[in-house]
mmCIF file of the N, C-alpha and C atoms, coordinates in Angstrom:
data_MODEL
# 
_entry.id   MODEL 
# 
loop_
_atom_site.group_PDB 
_atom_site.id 
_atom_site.type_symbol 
_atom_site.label_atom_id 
_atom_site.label_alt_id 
_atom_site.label_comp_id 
_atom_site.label_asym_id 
_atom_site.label_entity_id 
_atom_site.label_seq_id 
_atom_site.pdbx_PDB_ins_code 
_atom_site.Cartn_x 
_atom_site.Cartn_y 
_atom_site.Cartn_z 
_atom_site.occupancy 
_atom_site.B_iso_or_equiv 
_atom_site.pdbx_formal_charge 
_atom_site.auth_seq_id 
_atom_site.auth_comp_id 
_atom_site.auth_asym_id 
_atom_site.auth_atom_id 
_atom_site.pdbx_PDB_model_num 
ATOM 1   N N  . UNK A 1 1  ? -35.249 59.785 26.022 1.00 0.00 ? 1  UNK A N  1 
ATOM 2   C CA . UNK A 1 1  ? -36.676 59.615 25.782 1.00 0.00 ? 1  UNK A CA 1 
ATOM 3   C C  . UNK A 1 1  ? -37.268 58.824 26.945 1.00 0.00 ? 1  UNK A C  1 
ATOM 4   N N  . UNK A 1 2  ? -38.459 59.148 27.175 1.00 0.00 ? 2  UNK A N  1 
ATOM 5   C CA . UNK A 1 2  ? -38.971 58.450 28.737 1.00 0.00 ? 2  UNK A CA 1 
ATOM 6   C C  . UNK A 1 2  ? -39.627 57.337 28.093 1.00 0.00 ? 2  UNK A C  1 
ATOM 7   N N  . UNK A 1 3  ? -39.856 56.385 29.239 1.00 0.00 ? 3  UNK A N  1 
ATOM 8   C CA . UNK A 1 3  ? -40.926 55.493 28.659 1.00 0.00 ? 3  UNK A CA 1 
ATOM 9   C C  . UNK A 1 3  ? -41.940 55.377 28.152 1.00 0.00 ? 3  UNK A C  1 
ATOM 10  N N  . UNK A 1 4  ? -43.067 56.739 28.665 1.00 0.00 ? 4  UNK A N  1 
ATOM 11  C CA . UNK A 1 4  ? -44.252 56.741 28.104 1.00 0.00 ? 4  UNK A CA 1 
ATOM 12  C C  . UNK A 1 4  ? -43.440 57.107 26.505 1.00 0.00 ? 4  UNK A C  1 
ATOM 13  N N  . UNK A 1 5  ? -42.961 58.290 26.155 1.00 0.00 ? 5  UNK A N  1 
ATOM 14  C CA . UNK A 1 5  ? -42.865 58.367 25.347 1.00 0.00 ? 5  UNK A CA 1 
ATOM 15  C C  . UNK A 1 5  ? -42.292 57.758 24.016 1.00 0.00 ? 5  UNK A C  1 
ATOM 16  N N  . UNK A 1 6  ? -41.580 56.504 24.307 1.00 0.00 ? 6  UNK A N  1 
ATOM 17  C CA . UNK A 1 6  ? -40.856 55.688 23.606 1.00 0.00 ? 6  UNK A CA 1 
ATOM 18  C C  . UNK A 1 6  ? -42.134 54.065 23.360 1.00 0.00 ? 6  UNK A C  1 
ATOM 19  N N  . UNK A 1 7  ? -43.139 53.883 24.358 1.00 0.00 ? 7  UNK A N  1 
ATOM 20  C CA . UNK A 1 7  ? -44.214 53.152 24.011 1.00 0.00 ? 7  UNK A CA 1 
ATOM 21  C C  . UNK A 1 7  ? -45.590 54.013 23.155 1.00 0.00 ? 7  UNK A C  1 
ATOM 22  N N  . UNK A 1 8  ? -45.540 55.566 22.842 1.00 0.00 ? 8  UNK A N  1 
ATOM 23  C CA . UNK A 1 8  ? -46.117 55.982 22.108 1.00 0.00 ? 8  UNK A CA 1 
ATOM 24  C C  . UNK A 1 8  ? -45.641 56.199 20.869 1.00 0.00 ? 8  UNK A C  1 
ATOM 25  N N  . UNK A 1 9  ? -44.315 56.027 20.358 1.00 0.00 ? 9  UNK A N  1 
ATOM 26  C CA . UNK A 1 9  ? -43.311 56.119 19.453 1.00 0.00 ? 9  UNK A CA 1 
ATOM 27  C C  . UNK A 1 9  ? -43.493 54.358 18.593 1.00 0.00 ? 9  UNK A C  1 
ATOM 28  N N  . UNK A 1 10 ? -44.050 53.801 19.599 1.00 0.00 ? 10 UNK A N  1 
ATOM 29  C CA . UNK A 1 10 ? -43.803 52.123 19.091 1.00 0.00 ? 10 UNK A CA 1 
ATOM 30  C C  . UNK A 1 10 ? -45.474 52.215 19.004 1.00 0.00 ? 10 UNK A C  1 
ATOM 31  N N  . UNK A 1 11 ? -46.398 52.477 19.453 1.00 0.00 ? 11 UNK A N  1 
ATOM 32  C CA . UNK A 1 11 ? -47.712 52.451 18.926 1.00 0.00 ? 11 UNK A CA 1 
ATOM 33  C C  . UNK A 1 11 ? -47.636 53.088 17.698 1.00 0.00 ? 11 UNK A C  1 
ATOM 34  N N  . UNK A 1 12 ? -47.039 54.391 17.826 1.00 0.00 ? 12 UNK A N  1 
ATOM 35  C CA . UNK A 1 12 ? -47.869 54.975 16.433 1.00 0.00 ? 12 UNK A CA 1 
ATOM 36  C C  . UNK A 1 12 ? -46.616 54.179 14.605 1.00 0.00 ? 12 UNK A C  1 
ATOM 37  N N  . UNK A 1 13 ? -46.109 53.122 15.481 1.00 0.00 ? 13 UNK A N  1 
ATOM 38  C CA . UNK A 1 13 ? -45.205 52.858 14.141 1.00 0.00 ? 13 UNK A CA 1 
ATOM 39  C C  . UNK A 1 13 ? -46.025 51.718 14.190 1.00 0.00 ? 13 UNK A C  1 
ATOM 40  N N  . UNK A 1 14 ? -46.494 50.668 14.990 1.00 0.00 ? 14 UNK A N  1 
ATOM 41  C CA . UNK A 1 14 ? -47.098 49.692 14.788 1.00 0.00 ? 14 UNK A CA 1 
ATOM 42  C C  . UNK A 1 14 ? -48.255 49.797 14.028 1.00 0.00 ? 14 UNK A C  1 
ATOM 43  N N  . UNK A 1 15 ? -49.286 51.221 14.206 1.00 0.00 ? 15 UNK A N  1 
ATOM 44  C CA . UNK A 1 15 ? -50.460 51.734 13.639 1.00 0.00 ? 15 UNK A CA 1 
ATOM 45  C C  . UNK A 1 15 ? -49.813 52.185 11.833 1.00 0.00 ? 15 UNK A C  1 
ATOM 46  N N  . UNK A 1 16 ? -49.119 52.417 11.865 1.00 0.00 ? 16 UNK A N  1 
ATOM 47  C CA . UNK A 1 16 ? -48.376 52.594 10.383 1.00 0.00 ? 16 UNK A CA 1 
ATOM 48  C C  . UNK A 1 16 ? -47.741 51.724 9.449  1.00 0.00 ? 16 UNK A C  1 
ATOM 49  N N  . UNK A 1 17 ? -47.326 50.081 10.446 1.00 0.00 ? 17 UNK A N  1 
ATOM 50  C CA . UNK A 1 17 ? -46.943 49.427 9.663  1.00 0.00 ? 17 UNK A CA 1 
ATOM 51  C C  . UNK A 1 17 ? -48.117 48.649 9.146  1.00 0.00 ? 17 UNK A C  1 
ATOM 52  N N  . UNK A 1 18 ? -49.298 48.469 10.057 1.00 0.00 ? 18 UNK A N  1 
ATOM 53  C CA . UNK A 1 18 ? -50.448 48.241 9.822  1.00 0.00 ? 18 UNK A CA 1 
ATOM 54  C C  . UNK A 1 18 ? -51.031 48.674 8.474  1.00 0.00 ? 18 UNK A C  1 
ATOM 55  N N  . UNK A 1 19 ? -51.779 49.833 8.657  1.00 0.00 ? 19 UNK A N  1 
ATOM 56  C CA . UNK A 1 19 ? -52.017 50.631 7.831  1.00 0.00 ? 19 UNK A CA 1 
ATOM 57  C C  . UNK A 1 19 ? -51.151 50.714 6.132  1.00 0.00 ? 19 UNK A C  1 
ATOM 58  N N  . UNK A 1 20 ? -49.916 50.319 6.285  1.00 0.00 ? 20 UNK A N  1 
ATOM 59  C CA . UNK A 1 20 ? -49.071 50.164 5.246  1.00 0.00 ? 20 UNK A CA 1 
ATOM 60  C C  . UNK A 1 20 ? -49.035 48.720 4.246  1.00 0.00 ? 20 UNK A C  1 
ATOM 61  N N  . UNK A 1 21 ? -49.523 48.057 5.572  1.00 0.00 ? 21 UNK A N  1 
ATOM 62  C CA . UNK A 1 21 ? -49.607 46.362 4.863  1.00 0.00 ? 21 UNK A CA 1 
ATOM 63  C C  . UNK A 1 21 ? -50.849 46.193 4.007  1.00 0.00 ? 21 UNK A C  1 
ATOM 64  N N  . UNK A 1 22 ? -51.889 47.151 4.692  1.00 0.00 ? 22 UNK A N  1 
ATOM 65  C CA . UNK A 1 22 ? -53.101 47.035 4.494  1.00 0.00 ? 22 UNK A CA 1 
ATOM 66  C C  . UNK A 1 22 ? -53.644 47.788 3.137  1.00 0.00 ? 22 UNK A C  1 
ATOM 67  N N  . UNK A 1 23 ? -52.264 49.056 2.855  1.00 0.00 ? 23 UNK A N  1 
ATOM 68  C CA . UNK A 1 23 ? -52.464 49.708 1.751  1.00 0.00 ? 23 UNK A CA 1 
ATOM 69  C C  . UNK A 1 23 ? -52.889 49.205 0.430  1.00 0.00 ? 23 UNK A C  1 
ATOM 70  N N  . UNK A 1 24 ? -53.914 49.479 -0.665 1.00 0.00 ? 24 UNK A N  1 
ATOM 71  C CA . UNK A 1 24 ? -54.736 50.980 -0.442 1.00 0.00 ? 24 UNK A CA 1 
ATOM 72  C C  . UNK A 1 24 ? -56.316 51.064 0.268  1.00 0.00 ? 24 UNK A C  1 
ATOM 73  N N  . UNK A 1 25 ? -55.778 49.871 0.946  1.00 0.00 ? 25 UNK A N  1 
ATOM 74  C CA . UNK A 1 25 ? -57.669 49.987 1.650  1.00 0.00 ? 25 UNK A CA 1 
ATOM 75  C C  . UNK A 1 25 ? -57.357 50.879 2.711  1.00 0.00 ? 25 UNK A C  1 
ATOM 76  N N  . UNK A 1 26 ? -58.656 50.592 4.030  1.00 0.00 ? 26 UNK A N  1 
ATOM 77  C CA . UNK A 1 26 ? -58.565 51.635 4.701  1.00 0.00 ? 26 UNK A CA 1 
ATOM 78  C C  . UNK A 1 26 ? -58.956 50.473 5.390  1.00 0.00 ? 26 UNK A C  1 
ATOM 79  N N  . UNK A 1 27 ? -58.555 50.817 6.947  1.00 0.00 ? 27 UNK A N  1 
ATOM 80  C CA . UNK A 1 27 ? -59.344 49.874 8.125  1.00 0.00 ? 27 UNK A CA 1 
ATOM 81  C C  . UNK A 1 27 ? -60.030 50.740 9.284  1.00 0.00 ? 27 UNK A C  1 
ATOM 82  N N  . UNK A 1 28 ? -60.921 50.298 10.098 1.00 0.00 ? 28 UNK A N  1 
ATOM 83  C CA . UNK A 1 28 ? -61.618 50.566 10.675 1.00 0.00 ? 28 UNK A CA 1 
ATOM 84  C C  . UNK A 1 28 ? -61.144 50.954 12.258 1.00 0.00 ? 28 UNK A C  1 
ATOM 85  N N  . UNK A 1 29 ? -61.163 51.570 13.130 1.00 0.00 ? 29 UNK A N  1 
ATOM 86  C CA . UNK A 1 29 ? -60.297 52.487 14.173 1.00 0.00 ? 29 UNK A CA 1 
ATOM 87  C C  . UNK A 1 29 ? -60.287 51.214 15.472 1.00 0.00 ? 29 UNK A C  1 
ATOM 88  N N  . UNK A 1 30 ? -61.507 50.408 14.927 1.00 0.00 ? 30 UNK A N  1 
ATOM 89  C CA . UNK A 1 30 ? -61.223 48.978 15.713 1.00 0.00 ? 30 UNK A CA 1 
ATOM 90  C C  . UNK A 1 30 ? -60.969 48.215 15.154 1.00 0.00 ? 30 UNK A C  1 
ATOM 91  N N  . UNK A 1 31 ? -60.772 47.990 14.104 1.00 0.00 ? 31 UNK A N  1 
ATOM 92  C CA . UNK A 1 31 ? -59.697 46.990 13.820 1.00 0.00 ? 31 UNK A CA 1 
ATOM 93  C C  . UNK A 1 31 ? -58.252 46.913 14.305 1.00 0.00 ? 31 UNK A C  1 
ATOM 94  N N  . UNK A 1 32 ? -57.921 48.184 14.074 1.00 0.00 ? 32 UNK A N  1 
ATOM 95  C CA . UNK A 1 32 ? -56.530 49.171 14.520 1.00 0.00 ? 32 UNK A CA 1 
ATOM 96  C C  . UNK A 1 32 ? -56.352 48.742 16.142 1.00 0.00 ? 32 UNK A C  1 
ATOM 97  N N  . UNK A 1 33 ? -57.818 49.444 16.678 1.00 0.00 ? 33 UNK A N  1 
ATOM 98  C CA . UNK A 1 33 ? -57.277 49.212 18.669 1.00 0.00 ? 33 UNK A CA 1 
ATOM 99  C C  . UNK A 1 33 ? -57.144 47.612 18.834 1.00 0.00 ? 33 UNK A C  1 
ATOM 100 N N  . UNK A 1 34 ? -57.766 46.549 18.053 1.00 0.00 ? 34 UNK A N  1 
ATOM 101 C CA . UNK A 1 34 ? -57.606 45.585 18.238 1.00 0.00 ? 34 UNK A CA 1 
ATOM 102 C C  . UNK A 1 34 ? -56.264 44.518 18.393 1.00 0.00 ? 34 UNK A C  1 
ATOM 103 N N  . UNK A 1 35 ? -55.822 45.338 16.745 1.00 0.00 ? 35 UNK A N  1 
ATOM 104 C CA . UNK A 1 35 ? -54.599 44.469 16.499 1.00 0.00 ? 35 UNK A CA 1 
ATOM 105 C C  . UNK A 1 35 ? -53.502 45.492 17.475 1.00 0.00 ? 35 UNK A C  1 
ATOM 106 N N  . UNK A 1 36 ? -53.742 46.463 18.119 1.00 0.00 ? 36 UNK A N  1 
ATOM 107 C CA . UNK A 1 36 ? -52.282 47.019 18.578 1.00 0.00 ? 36 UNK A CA 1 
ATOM 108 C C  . UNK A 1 36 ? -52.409 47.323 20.451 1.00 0.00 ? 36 UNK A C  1 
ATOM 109 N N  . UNK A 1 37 ? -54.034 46.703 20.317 1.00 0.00 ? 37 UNK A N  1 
ATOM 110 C CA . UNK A 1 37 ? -54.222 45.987 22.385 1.00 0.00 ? 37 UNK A CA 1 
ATOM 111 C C  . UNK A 1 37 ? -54.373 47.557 22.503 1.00 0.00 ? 37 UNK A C  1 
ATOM 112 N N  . UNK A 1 38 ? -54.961 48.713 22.035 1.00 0.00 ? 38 UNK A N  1 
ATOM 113 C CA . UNK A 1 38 ? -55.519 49.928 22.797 1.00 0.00 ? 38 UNK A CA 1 
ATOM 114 C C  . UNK A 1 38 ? -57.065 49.933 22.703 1.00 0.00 ? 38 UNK A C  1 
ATOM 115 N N  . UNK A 1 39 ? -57.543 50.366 24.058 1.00 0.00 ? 39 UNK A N  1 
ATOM 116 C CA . UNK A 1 39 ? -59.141 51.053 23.806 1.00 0.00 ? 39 UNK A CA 1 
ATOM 117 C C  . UNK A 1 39 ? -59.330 52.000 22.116 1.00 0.00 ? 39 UNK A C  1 
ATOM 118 N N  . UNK A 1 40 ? -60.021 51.838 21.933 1.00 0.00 ? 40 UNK A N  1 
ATOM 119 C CA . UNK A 1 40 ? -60.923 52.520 20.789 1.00 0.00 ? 40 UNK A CA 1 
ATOM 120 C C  . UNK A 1 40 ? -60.227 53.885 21.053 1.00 0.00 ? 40 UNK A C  1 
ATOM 121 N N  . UNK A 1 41 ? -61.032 54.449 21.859 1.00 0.00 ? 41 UNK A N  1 
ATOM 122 C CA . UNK A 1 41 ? -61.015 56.241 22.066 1.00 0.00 ? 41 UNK A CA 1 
ATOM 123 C C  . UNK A 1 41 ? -59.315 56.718 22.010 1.00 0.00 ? 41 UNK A C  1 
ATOM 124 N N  . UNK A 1 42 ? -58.457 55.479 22.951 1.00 0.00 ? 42 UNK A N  1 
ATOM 125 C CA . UNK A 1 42 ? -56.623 55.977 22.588 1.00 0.00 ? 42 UNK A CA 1 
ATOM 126 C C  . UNK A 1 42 ? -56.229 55.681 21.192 1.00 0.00 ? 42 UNK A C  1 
ATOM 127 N N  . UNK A 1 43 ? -56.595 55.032 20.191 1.00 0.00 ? 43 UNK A N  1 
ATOM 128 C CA . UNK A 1 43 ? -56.480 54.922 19.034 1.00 0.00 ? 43 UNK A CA 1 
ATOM 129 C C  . UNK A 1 43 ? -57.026 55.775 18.366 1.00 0.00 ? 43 UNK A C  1 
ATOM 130 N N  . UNK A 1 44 ? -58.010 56.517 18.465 1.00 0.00 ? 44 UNK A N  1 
ATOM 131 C CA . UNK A 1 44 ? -58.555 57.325 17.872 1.00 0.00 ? 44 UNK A CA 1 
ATOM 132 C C  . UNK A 1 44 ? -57.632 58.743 17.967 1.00 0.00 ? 44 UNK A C  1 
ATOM 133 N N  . UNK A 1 45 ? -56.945 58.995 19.565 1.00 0.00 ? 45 UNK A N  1 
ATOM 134 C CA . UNK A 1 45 ? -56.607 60.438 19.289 1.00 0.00 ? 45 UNK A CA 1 
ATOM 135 C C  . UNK A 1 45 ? -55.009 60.213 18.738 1.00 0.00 ? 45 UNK A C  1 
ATOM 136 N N  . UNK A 1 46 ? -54.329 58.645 18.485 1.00 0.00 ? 46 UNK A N  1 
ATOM 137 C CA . UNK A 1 46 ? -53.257 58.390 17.627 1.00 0.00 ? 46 UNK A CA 1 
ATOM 138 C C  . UNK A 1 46 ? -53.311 58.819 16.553 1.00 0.00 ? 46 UNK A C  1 
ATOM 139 N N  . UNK A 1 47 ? -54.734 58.410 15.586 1.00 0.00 ? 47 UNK A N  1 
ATOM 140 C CA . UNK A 1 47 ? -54.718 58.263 14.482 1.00 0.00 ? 47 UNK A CA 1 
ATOM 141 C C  . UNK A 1 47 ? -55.134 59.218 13.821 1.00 0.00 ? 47 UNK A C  1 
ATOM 142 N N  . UNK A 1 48 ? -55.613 60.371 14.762 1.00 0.00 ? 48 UNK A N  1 
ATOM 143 C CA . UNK A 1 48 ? -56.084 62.102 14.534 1.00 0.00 ? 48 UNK A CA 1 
ATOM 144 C C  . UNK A 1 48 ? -54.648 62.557 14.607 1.00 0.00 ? 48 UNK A C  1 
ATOM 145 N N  . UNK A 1 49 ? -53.601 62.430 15.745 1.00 0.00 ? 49 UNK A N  1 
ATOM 146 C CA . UNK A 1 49 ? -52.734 62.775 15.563 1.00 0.00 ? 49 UNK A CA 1 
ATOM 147 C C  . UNK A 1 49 ? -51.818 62.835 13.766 1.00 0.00 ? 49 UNK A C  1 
ATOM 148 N N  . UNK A 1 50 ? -51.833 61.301 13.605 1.00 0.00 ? 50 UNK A N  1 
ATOM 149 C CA . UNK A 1 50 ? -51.359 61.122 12.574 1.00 0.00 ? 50 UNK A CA 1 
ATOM 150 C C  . UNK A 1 50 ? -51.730 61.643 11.114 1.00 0.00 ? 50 UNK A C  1 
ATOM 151 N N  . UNK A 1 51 ? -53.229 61.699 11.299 1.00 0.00 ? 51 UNK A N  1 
ATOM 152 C CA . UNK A 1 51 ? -53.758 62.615 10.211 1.00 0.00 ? 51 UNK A CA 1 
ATOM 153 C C  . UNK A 1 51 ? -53.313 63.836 10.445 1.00 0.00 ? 51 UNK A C  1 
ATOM 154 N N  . UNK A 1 52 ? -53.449 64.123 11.594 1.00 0.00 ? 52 UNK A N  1 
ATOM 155 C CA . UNK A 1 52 ? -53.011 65.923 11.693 1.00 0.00 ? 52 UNK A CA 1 
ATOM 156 C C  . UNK A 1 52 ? -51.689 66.174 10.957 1.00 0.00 ? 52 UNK A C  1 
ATOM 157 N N  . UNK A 1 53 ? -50.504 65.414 10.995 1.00 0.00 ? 53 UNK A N  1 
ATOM 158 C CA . UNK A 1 53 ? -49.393 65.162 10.695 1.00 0.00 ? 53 UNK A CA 1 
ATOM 159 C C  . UNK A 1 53 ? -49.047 65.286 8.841  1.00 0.00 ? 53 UNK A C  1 
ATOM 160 N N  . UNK A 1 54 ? -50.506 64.139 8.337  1.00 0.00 ? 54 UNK A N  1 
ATOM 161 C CA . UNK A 1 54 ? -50.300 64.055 6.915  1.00 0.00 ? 54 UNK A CA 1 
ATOM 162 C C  . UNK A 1 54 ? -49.521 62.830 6.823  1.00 0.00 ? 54 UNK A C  1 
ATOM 163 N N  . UNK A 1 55 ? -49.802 62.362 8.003  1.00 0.00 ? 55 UNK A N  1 
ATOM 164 C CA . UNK A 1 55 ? -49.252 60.060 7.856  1.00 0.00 ? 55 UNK A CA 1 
ATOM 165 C C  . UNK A 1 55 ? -50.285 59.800 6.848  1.00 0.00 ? 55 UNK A C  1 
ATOM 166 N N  . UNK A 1 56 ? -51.589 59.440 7.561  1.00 0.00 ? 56 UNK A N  1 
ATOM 167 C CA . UNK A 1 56 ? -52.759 59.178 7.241  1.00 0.00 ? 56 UNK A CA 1 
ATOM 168 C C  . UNK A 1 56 ? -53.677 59.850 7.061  1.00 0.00 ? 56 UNK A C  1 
ATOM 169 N N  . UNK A 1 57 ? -54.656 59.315 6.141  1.00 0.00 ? 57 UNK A N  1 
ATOM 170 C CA . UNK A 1 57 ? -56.034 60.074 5.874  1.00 0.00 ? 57 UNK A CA 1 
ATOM 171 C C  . UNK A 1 57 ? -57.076 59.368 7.037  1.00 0.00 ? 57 UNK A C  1 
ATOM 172 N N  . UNK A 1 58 ? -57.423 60.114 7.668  1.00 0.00 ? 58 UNK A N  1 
ATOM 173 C CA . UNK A 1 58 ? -58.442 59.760 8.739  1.00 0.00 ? 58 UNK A CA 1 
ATOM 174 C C  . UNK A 1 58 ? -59.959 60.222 8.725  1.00 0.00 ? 58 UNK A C  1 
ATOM 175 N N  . UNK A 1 59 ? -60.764 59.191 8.366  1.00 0.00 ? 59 UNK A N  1 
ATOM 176 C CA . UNK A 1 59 ? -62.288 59.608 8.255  1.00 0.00 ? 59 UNK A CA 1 
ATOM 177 C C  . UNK A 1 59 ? -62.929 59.405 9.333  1.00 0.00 ? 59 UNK A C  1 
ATOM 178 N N  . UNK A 1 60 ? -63.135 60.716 9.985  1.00 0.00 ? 60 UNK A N  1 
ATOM 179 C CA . UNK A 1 60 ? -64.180 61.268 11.142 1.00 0.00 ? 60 UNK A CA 1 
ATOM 180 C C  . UNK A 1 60 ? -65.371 60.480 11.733 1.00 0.00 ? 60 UNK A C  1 
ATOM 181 N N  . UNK A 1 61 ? -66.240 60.419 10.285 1.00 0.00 ? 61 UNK A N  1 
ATOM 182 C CA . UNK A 1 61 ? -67.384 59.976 10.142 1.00 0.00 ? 61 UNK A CA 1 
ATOM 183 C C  . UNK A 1 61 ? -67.386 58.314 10.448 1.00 0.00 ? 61 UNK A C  1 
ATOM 184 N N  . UNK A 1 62 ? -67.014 57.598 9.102  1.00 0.00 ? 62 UNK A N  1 
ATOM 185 C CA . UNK A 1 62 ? -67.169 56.543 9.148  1.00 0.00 ? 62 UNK A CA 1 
ATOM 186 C C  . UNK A 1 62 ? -65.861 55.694 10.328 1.00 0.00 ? 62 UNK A C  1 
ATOM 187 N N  . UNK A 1 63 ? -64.725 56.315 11.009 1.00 0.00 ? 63 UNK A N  1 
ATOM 188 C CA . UNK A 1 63 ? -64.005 56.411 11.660 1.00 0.00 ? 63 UNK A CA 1 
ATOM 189 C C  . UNK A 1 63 ? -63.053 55.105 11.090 1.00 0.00 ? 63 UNK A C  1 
ATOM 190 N N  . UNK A 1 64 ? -62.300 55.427 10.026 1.00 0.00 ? 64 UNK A N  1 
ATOM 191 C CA . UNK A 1 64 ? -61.302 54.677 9.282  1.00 0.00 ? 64 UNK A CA 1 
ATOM 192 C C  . UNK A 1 64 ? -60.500 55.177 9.033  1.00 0.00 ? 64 UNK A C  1 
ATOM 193 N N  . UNK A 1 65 ? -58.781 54.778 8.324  1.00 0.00 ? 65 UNK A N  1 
ATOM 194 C CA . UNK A 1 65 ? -57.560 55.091 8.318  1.00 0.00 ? 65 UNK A CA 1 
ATOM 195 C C  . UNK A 1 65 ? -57.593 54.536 7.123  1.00 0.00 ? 65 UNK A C  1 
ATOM 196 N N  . UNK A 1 66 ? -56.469 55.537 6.596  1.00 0.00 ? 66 UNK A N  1 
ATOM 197 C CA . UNK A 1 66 ? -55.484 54.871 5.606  1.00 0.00 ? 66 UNK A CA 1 
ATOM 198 C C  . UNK A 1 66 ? -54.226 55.565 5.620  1.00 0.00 ? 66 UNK A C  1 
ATOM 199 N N  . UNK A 1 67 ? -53.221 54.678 5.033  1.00 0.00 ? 67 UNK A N  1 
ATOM 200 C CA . UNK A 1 67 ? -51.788 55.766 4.910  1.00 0.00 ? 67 UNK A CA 1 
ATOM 201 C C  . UNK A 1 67 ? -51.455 56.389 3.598  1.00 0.00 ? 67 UNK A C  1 
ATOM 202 N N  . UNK A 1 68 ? -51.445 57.643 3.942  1.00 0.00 ? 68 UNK A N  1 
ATOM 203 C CA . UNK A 1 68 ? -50.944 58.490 3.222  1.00 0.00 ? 68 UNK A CA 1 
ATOM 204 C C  . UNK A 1 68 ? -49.735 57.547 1.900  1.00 0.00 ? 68 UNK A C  1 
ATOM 205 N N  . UNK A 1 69 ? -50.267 57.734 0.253  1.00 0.00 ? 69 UNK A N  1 
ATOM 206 C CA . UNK A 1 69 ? -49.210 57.326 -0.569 1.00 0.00 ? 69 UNK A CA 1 
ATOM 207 C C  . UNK A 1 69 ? -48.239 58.165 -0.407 1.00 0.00 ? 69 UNK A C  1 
ATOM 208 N N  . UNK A 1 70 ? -48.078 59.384 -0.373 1.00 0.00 ? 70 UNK A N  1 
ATOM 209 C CA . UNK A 1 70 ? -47.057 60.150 -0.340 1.00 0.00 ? 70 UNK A CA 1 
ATOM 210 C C  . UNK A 1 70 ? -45.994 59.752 0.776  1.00 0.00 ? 70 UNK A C  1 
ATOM 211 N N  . UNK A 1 71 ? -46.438 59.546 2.208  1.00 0.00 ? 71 UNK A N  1 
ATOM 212 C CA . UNK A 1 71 ? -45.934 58.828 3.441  1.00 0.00 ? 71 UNK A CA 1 
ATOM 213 C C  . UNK A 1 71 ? -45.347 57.235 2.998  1.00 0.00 ? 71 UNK A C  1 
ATOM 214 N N  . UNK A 1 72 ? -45.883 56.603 2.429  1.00 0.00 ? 72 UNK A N  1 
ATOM 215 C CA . UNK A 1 72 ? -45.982 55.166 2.045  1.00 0.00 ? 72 UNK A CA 1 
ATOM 216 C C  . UNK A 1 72 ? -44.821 55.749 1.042  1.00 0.00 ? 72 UNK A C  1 
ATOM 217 N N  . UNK A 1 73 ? -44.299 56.034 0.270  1.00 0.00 ? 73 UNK A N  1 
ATOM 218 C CA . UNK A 1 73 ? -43.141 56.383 -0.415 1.00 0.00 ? 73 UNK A CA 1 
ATOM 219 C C  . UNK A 1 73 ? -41.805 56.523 -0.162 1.00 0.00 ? 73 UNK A C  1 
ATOM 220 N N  . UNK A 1 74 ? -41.843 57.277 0.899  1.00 0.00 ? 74 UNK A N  1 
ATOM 221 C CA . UNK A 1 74 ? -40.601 57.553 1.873  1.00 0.00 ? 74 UNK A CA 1 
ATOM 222 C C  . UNK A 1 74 ? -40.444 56.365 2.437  1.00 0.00 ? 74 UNK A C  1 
ATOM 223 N N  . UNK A 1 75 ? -40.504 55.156 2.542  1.00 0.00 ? 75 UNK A N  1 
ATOM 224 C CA . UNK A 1 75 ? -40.227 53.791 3.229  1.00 0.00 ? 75 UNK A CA 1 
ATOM 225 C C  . UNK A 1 75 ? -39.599 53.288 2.238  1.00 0.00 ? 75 UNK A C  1 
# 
């Protein structure tokens, strides 16, 4: 595994353990870039990723996260 790809492997678990602590609320896509030191916009196409996936539920609009209970289970 290369580096980029092993520091995108450790973002998107840091964005999940987050999101997991935080369960069942939802936080805000800057709260997220805040606590894990990324710009806004690279957190955003993480956390689309992750919705795309079925980690998290990701709202567009109001631009917030949450993790998936079904995901949150398997831990």
């Amino acid at each position: 595994m290369s580096n980029v790809e092993e520091k995108m492997e450790m973002v998107m678990n840091m964005i999940l353990r987050i999101l997991e602590d935080k369960y069942p609320l939802s936080m805000s896509e800057v709260e997220i870039a805040s606590l894990v030191n990324l710009p806004v916009g690279k957190t955003e196409l993480f956390l689309r990723f992750l919705a795309k996936y079925s980690f998290i539920t990701y709202d567009e609009h109001r631009k917030t996260a949450v993790i998936c209970a079904d995901f949150l289970s398997l831990g």
